[in-house]
C-alpha positions in Angstrom: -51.1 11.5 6.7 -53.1 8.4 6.2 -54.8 6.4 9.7 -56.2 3.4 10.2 -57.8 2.1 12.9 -58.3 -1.8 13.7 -60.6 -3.0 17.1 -58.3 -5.6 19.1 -58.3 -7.0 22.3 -56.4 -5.7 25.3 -53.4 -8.0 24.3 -53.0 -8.7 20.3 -50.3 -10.1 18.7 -48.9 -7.0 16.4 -47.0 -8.3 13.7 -44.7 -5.9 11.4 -43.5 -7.9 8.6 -41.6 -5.2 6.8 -41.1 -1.5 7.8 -39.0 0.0 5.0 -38.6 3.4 7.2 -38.6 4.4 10.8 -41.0 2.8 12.9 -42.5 4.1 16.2 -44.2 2.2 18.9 -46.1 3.9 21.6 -49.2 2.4 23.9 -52.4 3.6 24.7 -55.2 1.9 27.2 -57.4 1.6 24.4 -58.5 -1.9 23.1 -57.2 -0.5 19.4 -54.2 -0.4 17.0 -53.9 2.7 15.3 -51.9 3.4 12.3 -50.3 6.1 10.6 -48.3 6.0 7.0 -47.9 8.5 4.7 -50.4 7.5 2.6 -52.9 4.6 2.2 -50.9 3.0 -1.0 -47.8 2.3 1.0 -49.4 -0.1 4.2 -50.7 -3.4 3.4 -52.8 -4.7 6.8 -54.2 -7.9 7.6 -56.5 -8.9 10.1 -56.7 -12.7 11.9 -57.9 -13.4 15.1 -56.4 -11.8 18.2 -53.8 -10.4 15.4 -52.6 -7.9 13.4 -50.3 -8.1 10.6 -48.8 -5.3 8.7 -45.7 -4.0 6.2 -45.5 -0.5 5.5 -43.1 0.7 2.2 -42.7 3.9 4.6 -41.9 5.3 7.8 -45.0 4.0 10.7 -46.0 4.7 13.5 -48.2 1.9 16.0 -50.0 3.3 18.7 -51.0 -0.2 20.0 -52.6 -1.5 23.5 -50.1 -1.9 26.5 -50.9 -5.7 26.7 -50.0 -6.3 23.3 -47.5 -8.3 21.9 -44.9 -6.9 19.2 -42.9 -8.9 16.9 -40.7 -6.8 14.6 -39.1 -8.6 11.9 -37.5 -6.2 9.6 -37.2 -2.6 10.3 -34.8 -0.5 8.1 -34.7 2.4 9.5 -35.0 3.4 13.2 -37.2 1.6 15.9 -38.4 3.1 19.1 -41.0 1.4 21.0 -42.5 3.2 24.5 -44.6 1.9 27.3 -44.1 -1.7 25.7 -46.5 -4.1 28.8 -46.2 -7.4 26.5 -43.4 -9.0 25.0 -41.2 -7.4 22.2 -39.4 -9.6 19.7 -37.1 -7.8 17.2 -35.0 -10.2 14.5 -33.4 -6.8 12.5 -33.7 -3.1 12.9 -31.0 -1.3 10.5 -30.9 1.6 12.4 -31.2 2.5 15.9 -33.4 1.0 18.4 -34.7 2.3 21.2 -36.6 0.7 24.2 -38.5 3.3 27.1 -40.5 2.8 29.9 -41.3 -1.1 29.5 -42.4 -3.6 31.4 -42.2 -6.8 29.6 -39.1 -9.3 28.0 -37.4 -7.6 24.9 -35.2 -9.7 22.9 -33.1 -8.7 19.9 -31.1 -10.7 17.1 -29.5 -7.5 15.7 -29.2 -4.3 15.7 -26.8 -2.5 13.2 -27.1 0.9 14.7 -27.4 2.1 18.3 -29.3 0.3 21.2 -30.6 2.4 24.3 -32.5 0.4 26.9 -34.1 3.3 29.8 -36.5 2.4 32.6 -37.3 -0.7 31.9 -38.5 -3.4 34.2 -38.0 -6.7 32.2 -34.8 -9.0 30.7 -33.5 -7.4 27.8 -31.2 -9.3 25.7 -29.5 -8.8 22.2 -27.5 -10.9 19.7 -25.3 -8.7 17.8 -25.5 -4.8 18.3 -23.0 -3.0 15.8 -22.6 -0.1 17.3 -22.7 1.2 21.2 -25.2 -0.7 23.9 -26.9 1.8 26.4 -28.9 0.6 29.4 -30.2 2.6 32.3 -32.2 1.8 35.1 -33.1 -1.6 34.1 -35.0 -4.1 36.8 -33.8 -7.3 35.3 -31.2 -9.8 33.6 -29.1 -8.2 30.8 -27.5 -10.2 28.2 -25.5 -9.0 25.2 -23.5 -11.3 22.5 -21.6 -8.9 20.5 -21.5 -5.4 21.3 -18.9 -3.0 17.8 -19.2 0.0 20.2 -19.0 0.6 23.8 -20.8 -0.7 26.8 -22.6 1.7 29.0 -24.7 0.3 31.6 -26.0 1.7 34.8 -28.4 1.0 37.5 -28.9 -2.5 36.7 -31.1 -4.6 39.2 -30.1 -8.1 37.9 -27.3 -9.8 36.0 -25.5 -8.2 32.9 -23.8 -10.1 30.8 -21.7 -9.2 27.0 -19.8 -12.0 24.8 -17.7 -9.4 23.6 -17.5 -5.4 23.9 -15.3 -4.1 20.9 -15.0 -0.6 22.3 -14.8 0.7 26.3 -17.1 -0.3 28.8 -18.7 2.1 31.3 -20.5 0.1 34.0 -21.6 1.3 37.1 -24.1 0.5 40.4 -24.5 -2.9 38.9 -26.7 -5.1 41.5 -26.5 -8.5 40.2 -23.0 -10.4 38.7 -21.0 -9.1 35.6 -19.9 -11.5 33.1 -17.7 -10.1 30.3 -15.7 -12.7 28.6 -14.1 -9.7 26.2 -14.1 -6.2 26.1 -11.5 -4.7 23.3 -10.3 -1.4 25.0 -10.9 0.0 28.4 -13.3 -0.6 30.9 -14.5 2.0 33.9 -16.6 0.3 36.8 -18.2 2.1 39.7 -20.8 0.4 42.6 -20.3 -3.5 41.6 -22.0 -5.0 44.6 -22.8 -8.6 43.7 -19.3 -10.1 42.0 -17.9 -9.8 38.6 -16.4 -12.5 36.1 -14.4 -10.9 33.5 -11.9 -12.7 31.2 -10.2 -9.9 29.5 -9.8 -6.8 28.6 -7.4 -5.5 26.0 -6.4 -2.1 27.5 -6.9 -0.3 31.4 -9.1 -1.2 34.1 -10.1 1.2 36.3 -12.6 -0.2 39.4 -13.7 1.1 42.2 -16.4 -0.5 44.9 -17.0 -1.8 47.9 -16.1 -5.7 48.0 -18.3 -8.1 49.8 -18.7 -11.5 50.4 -19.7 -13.7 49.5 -19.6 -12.9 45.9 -16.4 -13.2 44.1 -14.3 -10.2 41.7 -12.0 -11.6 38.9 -10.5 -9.2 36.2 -8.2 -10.2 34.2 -6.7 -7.0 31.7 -3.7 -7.1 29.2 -2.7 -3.0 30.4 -2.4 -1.7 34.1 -5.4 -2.3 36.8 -6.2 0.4 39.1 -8.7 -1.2 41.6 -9.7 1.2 45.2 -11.9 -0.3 48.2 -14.1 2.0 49.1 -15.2 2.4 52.9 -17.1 -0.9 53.8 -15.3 -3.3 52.6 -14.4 -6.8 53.3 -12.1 -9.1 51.2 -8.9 -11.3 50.3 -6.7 -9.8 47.6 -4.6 -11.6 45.0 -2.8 -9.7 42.6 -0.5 -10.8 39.7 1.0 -9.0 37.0 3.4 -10.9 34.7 5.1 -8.4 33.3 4.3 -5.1 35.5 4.7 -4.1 38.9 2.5 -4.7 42.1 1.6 -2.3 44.4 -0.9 -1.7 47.3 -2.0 1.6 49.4 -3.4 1.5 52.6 -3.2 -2.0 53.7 -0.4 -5.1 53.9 0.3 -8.0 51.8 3.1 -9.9 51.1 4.3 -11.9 47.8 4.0 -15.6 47.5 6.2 -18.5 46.3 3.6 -18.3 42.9 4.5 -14.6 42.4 1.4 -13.2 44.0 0.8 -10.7 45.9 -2.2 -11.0 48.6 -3.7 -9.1 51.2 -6.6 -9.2 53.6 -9.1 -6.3 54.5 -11.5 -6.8 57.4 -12.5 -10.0 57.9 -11.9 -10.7 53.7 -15.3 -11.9 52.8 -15.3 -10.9 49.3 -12.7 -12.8 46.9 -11.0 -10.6 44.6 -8.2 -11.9 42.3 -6.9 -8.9 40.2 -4.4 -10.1 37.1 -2.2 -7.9 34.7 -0.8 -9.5 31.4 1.4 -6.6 30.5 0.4 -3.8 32.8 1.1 -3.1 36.3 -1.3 -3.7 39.3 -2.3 -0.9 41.8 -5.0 -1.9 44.8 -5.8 1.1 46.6 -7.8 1.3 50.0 -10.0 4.2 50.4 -11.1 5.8 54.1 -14.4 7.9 54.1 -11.7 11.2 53.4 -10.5 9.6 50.5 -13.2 8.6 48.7 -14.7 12.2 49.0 -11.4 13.7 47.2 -12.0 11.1 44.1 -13.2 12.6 41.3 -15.3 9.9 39.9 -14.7 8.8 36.1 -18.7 8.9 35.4 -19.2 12.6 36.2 -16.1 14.0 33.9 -17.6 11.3 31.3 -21.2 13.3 31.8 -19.6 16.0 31.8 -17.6 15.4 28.5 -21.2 14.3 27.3 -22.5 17.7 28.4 -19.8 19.8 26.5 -20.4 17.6 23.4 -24.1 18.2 23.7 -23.6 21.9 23.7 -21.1 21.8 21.0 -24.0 19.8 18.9 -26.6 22.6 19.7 -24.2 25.4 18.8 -23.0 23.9 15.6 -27.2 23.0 14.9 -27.6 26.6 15.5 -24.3 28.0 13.1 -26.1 25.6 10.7 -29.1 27.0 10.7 -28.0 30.3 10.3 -25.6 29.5 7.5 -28.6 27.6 5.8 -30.7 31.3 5.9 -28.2 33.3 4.8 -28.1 30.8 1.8 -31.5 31.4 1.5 -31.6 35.3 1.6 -28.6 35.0 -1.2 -30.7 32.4 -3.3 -33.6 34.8 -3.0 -32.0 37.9 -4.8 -30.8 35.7 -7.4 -32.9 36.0 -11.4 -33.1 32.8 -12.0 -35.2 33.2 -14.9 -32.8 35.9 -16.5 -30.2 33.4 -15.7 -32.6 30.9 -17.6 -33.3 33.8 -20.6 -29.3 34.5 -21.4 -28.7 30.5 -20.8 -31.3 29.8 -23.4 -30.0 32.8 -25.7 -27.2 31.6 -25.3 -28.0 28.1 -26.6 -29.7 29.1 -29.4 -27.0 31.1 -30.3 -24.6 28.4 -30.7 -27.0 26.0 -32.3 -27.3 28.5 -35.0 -23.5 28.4 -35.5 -23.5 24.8 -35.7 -26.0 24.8 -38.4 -24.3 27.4 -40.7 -21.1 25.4 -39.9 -22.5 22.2 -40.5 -24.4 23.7 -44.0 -20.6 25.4 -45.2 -19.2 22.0 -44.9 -21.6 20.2 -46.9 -21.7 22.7 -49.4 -18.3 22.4 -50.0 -18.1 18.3 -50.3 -20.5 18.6 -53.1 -18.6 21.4 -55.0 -15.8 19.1 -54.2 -17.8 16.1 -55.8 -18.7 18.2 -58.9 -15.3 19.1 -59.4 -14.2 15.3 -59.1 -17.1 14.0 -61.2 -15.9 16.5 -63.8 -12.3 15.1 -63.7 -13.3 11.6 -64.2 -15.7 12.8 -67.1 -12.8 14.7 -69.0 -10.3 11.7 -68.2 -12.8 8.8 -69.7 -13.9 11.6 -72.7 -9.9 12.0 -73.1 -9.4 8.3 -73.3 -12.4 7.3 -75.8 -11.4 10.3 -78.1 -8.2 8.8 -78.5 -9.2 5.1 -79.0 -11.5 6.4 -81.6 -9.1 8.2 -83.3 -11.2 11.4 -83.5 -8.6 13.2 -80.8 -9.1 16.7 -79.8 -11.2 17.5 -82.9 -14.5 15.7 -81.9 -17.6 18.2 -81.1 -19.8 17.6 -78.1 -23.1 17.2 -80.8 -22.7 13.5 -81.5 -26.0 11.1 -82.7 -26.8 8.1 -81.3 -24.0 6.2 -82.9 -21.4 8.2 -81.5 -22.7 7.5 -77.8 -23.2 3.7 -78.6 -19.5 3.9 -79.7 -18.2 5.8 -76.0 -20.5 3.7 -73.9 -18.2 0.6 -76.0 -15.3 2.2 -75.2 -15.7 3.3 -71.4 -16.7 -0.8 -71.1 -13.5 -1.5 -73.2 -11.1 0.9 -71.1 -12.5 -0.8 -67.5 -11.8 -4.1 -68.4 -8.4 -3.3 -69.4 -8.4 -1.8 -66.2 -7.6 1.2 -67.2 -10.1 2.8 -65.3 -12.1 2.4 -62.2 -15.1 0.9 -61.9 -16.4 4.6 -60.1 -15.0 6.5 -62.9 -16.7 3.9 -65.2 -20.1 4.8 -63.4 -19.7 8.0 -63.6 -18.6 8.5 -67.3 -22.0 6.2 -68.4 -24.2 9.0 -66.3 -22.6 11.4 -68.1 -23.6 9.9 -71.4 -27.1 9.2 -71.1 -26.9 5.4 -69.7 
């Protein structure tokens, strides 16, 4: 593990160009930035005044003053900054990104994995987040654009607002407005207590809270609305469902010439207009008895979360014992016998190539002789009988008698009476 360490001020600007790993961000109350890579040949670090600019070809980790200021432009792994004091910029973390125990404005343009936002006592806002959005306990304005996951938000001391929410949406004690102009499947809300603006959801919606005035509640869903007034509440009701049924529990209303049905409870303070494209519409009020017989939506989805959790540790833990059983197994094994009879075996096979290999050529040139033979006798037959000298002729011939076949193997080709291979081969066999 390679360190460096750079004197700043209490508040530098931190720059990360490039992070081609994971990259961790913690604070310290020391006037320093340290690093830590892998190894000195993978960070690149320059130093300007009041700022420090780095890219890492590796996972790093910044342990950087509280004050300072951190602008991320490309991480490609995971991110996960703690303590943050001064402001955090992020333009693209590939992975998932993690924000605890800040204090100061975060903004994001995207996040392709996971964002979880805990304790955090600033605005936090992001452009596009691929997958799900968490945020917990957040002392500020919250504004998402597009969220390909689910929306889970709680404790929020200021506004939160999403563009668009592909999956569900889990929000609850929310103390400033809700705006959600889309949220694809369900959405689950508990403890709205300053209004809500939401333009549609494509499946359920489940609420329950206590209306107040003055703030104003307006859902609109494609699927069924189940809406309950807890203890406390004050409001004017106006349901409609174009397609479904209307109904209401524990208090009056009647149905209008426009098809709605509306209702007053207490002095109806709070507006609260509750619409149903294809779904019905059910408006529930809830006494103090009621409300302690709800089971509340949040705590079976905790303790869903708590099962799964437990199902990941016990399947971590069959891993892990799976993986050593592997290893005892591997650990009897010879893999250098293995290797000796592997090799042997190799060799073994090479050899029988070779002797293959060497049969085969032996036999194309016994197969050559015997065809350079042929064309020898077939020329010598053919110039023994242009000659005249036929079958009588002796192999001891002088230099005339060659003169005269080398005439005649020329004379035979260009009457084409033989190839020019056989021609080539005959004039070897003569001496030419």
């Amino acid at each position: 593990m390679y360190q460096k360490r750079i004197s700043t001020s209490e508040s530098p600007r931190i720059e990360v160009t490039a992070c081609q790993g994971n990259l961790a961000v913690a604070t310290w109350d020391n006037a320093e930035v340290l690093i830590e890579v892998e190894s000195e040949e993978v960070l690149t670090v320059e130093e300007r005044e009041g700022a420090v600019a780095l890219v890492s070809n590796r996972d790093c980790s910044l342990t950087v003053p509280a004050g300072a200021s951190l602008i991320v432009v490309q991480a490609q792994g995971n991110l996960s900054v703690q303590g943050a004091r001064g402001i955090v910029e992020v333009a693209t973390v590939q992975g998932d990104a993690q924000f605890q125990d800040g204090a100061a404005s975060a903004s994001l343009s995207t996040v392709q994995g996971d964002l979880t936002v805990e304790r955090w006592t600033a605005a936090v806002s992001a452009g596009t987040i691929q997958g799900d959005a968490r945020v917990r306990q957040v002392d500020g304005p919250v504004e998402f654009g597009a969220v390909g996951g689910d929306l889970l938000a709680e404790e929020i001391n200021g506004p939160l607002s999403a563009r668009s929410v592909a999956g569900d949406a889990y929000l609850r004690q929310l103390n400033g407005m809700l705006y959600l102009s889309d949220v694809g499947a369900d959405l689950v809300g508990r403890a709205w207590a300053a209004g809500a603006d939401v333009a549609q959801v494509g499946g359920d919606v489940s609420l329950k809270t206590v209306f107040i005035g003055p703030f104003t509640y307006d859902l609109q869903a494609r699927g069924n609305l189940v809406v309950k007034a807890l203890p406390g509440s004050s409001a004017t009701f106006t349901l409609r469902a174009a397609k479904g049924q209307i109904r209401g529990k524990g208090l009056t209303g009647e149905m209008t010439e426009e098809e709605q049905w509306q209702a007053v409870l207490a002095d109806g303070e709070a507006q609260v207009t509750l619409t149903s494209a294809h779904g019905n519409v059910l408006l529930k009020a809830l006494g103090e008895r009621d409300e302690e017989q709800e089971r509340d939506a949040f705590a079976f989805a905790a303790d869903l979360g708590k099962i799964g959790a437990e199902a990941g540790v016990a399947a971590q833990e069959l891993a892990g014992r799976i993986q050593q059983r592997v290893a005892e197994k591997l650990a009897k094994i010879d893999f250098e016998a293995i290797a000796r009879r592997e090799a042997e075996k190799a060799r073994r096979q090479a050899e029988r190539e070779v002797a293959k290999a060497q049969r085969m050529a032996e036999k194309a040139l016994r197969k050559a002789e015997r065809a350079q033979k042929k064309a020898q006798r077939k020329v010598r037959m053919h110039v023994e009988w242009d000659t005249g000298r036929g079958r009588r002729r002796t192999t001891g011939r002088g230099q005339a008698s060659s003169e005269e076949e080398r005439l005649a193997v020329l004379k035979m080709l260009a009457e084409g009476k033989i190839s020019t291979q056989e021609a080539e081969t005959l004039l070897q066999a003569l001496g030419f």
